[in-house]
Structure formats: structure tokens, C-alpha cells
C-alpha positions as CSV (number, residue, x, y, z in Angstrom):
1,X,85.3,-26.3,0.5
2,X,86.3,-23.8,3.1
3,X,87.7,-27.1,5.4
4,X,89.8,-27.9,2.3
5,X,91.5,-24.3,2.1
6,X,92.1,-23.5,5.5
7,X,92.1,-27.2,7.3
8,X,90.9,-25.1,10.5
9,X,87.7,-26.9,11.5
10,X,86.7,-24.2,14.5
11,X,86.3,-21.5,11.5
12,X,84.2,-24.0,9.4
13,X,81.8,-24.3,12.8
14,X,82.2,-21.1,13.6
15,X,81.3,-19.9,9.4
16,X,78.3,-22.2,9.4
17,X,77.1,-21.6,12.8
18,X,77.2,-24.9,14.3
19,X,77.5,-24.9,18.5
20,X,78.5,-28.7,18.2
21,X,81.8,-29.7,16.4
22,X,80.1,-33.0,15.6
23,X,78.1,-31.3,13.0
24,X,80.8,-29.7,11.7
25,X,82.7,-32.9,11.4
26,X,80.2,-34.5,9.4
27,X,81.1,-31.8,6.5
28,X,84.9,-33.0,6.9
29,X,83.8,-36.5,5.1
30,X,83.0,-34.7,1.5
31,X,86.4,-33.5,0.9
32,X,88.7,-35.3,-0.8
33,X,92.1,-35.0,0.7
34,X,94.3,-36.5,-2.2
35,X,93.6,-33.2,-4.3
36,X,95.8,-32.0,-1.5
37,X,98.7,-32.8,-3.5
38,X,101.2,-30.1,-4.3
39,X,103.5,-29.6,-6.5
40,X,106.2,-27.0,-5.0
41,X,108.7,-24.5,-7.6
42,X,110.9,-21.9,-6.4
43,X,111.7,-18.7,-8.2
44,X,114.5,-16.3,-8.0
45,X,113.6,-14.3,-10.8
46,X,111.1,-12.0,-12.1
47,X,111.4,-14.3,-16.0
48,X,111.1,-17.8,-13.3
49,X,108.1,-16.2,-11.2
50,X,106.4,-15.0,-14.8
51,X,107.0,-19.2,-16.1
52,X,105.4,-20.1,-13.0
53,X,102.5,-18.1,-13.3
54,X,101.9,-18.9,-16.5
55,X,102.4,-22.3,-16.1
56,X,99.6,-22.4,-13.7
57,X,101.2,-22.2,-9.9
58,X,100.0,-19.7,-7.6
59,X,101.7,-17.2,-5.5
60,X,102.3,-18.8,-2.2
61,X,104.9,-16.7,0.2
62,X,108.6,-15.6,0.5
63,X,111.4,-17.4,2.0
64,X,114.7,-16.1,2.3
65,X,114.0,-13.6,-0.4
66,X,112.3,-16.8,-3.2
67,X,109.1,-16.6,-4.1
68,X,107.6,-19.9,-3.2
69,X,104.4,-21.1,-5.8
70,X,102.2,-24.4,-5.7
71,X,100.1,-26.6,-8.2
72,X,97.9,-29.1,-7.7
73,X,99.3,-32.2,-9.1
């Protein structure tokens, strides 16, 4: 689960304490990478950002001022 947040396989090693990446890798068959499908909504409002939210999208960073949110499709 932690390969499927952060896609960064040294801190999966380095979280389970592995020394070989081959290991590691092995973990990196369970996961499912089609539920890596987003979909992306902007807001430029506090009324859009509260839709959003309760809509189900999470907060995920600024850009030029927007707030930028996700859902899993």
C-alpha cells in the first residue's frame, strides 16, 4: 500500500528493511495500478473547493493560486 501512495520503491525497502531491492520488488506485484486513475477538478472558490470536498475529492496542491483536488475514478 505504501508503493501505491508514494511510487518510491527505495522508501518501501528502506520501510520494510530489505538490503536487496529484489525483495522489495516482489511487493510491487500486489498493487493494482488501474486504481491509479484520477479524476482531476479545479477550484477557484471557497463554495467550488467546499463541492469538491463534499463530493469526495481530496485536497491535492495549489497552482497559480487554484486549489487542485483528485478522485479515484
Amino acid at each position: 500500500m505504501e508503493y501505491a501512495k508514494t511510487k518510491d520503491i527505495l522508501h518501501v525497502m528502506q520501510l520494510l528493511g530489505h538490503k536487496n531491492i529484489q525483495n522489495t520488488l516482489i511487493y510491487t506485484h500486489l498493487v493494482n495500478f488501474k486504481e491509479d486513475e484520477y479524476i482531476a477538478k479545479v477550484a477557484h472558490t471557497e463554495d467550488e473547493i467546499c463541492k469538491l470536498v463534499e463530493a469526495g475529492f481530496e485536497y491535492v496542491c495549489d497552482y497559480n493560486g487554484n486549489k487542485i483536488f483528485r478522485k479515484r475514478k
